[in-house]
C-alpha positions in Angstrom: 0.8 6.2 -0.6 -2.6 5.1 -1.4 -4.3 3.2 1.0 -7.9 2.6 3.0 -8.6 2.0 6.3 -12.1 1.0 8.3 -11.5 1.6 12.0 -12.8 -1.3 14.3 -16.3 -1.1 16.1 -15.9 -1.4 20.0 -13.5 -4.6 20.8 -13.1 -6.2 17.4 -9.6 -6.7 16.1 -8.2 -4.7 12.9 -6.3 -6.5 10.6 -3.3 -5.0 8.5 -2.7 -6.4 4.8 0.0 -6.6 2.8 -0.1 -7.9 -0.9 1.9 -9.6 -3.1 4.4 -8.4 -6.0 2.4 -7.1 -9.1 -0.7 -6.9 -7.2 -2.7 -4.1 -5.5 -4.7 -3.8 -2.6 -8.0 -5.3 -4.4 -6.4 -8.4 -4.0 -7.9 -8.7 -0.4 -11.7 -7.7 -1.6 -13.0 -11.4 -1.3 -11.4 -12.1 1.8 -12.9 -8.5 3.6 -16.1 -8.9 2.1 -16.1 -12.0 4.5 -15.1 -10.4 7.5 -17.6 -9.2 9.9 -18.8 -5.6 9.3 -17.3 -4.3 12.8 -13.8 -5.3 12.1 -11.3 -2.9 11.4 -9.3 -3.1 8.1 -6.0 -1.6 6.8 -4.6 -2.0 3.4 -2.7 -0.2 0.8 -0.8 -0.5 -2.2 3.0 -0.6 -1.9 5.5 1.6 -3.2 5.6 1.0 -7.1 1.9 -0.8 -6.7 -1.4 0.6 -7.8 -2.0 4.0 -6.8 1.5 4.1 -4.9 3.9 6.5 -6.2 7.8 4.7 -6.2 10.4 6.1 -3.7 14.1 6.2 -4.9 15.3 3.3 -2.8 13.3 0.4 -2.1 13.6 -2.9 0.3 11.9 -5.0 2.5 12.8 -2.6 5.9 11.1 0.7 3.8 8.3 -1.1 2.7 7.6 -1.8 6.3 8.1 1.9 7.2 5.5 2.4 5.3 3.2 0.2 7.0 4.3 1.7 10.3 3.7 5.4 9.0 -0.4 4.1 8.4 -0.4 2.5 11.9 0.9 5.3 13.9 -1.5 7.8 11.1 -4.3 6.1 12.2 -3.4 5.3 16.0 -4.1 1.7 15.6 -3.7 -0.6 18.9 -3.4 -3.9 18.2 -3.8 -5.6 15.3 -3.7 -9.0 13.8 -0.9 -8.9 10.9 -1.8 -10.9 7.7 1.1 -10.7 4.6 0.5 -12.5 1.0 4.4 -13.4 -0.8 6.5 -10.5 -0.2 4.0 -8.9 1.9 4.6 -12.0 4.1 8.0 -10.5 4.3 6.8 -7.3 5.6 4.8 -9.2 8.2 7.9 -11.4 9.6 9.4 -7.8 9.8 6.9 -5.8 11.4 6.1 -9.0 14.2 9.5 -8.2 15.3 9.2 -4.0 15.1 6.1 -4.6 16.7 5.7 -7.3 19.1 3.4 -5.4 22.0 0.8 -4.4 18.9 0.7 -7.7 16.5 -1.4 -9.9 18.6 -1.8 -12.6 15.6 0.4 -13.1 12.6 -1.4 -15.2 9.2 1.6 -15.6 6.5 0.4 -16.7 3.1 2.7 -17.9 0.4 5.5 -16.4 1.6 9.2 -17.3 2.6 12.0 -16.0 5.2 14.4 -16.0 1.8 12.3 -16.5 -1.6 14.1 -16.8 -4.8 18.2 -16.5 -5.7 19.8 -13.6 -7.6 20.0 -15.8 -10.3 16.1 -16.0 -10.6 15.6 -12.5 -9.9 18.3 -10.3 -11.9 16.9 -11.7 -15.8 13.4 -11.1 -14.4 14.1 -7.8 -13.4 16.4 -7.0 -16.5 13.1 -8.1 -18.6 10.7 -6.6 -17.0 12.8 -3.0 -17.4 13.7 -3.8 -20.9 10.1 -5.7 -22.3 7.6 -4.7 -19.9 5.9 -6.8 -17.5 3.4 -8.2 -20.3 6.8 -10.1 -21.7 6.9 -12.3 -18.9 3.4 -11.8 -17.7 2.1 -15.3 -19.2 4.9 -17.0 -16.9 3.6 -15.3 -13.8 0.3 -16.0 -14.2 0.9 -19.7 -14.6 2.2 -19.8 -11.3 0.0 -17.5 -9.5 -3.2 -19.6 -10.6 -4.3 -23.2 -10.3 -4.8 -24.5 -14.2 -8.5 -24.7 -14.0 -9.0 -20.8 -12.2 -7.1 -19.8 -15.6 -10.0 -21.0 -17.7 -12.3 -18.5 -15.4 -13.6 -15.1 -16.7 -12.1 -13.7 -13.0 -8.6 -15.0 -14.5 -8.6 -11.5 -17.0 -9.0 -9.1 -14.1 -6.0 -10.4 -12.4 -4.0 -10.4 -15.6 -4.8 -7.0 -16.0 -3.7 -5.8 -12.9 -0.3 -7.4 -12.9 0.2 -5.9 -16.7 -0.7 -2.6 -15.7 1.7 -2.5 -12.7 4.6 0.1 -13.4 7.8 -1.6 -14.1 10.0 0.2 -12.4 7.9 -0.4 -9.4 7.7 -4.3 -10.1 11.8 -4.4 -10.8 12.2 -2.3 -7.3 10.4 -5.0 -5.1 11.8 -7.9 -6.8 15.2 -6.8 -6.3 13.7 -6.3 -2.5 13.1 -9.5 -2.5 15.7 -11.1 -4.0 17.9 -9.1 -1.3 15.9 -10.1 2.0 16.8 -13.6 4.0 15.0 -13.0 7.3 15.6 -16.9 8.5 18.0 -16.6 11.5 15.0 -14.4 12.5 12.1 -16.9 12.3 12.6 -18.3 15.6 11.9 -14.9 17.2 8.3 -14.8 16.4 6.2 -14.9 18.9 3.1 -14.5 17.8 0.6 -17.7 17.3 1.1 -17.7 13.5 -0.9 -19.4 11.2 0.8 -20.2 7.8 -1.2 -21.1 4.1 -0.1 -22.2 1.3 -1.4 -22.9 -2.3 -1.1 -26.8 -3.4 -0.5 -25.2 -7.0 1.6 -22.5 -6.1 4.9 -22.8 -8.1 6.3 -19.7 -7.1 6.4 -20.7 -3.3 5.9 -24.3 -3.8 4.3 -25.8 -0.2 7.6 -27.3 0.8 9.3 -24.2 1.1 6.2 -22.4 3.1 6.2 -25.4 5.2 9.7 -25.0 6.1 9.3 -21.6 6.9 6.4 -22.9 9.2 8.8 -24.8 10.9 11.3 -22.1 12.1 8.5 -20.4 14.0 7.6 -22.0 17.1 4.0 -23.5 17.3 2.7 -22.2 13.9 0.1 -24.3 12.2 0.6 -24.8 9.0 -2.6 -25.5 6.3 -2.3 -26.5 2.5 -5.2 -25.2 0.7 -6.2 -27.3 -2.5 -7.0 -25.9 -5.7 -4.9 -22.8 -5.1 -1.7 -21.4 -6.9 -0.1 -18.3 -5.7 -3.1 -16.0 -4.6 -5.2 -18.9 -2.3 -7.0 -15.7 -1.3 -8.8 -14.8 -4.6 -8.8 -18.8 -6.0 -10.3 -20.2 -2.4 -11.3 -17.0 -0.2 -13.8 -19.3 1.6 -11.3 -21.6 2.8 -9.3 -18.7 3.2 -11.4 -16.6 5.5 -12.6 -19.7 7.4 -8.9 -20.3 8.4 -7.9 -16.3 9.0 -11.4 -16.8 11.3 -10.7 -19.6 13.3 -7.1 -18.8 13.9 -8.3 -15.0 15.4 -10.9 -16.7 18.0 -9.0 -19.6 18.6 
């Protein structure tokens, strides 16, 4: 599993990343570039992602073995958990697996159930059949705010999610479309700050918001001019928010 990791200086926290379907790990850049130097970092690309090779079975659970494999690789302590759409997923899951070691929790466009079968199965049959680029104008509409999609940056992102393998991509939708983790919101515990996109179609603030709601004392925070990916549209408002919710 490809991945990359920048151990923390002395006292200052690590944080663990987890992307979004038909993304890779470079979808964090803006907001580490913006951390302090001494902070630790851990991200990697998921099963099916990037440089990840695919495993024969695939869900929510496995994809947060694989997180657990890099923390106990790299004997990380604690560390502040920080998931983007399904890797928001993997978050909820791992603040339950680990409760002693996540200290903070930051979900970001994400859901404790996203989507129906009936969304998922014709994306998934598509995507197998077509390629991703078939439905890759349709994605991007909903990842991006309209006026980000007029942006030279918009063609790098495109080109990631195109190049994403599509048995990969099929594999984590059908992850998602499998997981509900909402009867286990209310055993969070960990202060949790939750973001969401005001353009983001594919997890429209209302249902972030209500996810928000099932875990006691998280804050939630809209971020304007944001679809999908607030943290490549808006990774100033982004990272100011990550900050202040660490040293608050």
């Amino acid at each position: 599993m490809f991945h990359g990791y920048r151990p923390a200086l002395g006292d200052a926290p690590t944080l663990v990343f987890a992307n979004s379907l038909g993304t890779d790990l470079r979808v964090w850049e803006r907001i580490v570039a913006r951390l302090p130097d001494s902070w630790g970092v851990l991200r990697h690309d998921k099963r099916g992602h990037g440089l990840s090779a695919a495993r024969a079975t695939l869900s929510i659970e496995t994809l947060t073995d694989d997180v657990e494999t890099l923390l106990d690789q790299y004997r990380v302590g604690d560390f502040a958990g920080v998931g983007l759409s399904v890797g928001g997923l993997v978050m909820q899951r791992l603040a339950l697996r680990r409760p002693a070691q996540m200290t903070h929790l930051v979900l970001s466009d994400t859901a404790a159930k996203i989507g129906s079968p009936e969304i998922w199965n014709p994306r998934i049959e598509t995507v197998l059949r077509d390629g991703i680029a078939a439905i890759g104008a349709a994605i991007l509409e909903r990842w991006f705010a309209p006026a980000y999609r007029q942006t030279e940056d918009f063609a790098l992102w495109q080109a990631m999610l195109e190049r994403t393998p599509a048995a990969g991509y099929a594999q984590v939708c059908a992850a998602i479309r499998d997981a509900d983790y909402t009867a286990d919101l209310a055993r969070i515990a960990q202060p949790t700050l939750v973001l969401a996109g005001a353009e983001d179609s594919s997890t429209p603030p209302a249902l972030v918001r209500a996810m928000a709601a099932g875990i006691a004392g998280a804050r939630f925070v809209e971020i304007g001019a944001a679809g999908h990916l607030p943290c490549v549209e808006q990774p100033e408002r982004f990272t100011a928010e990550l900050l202040g919710h660490l040293r608050g």
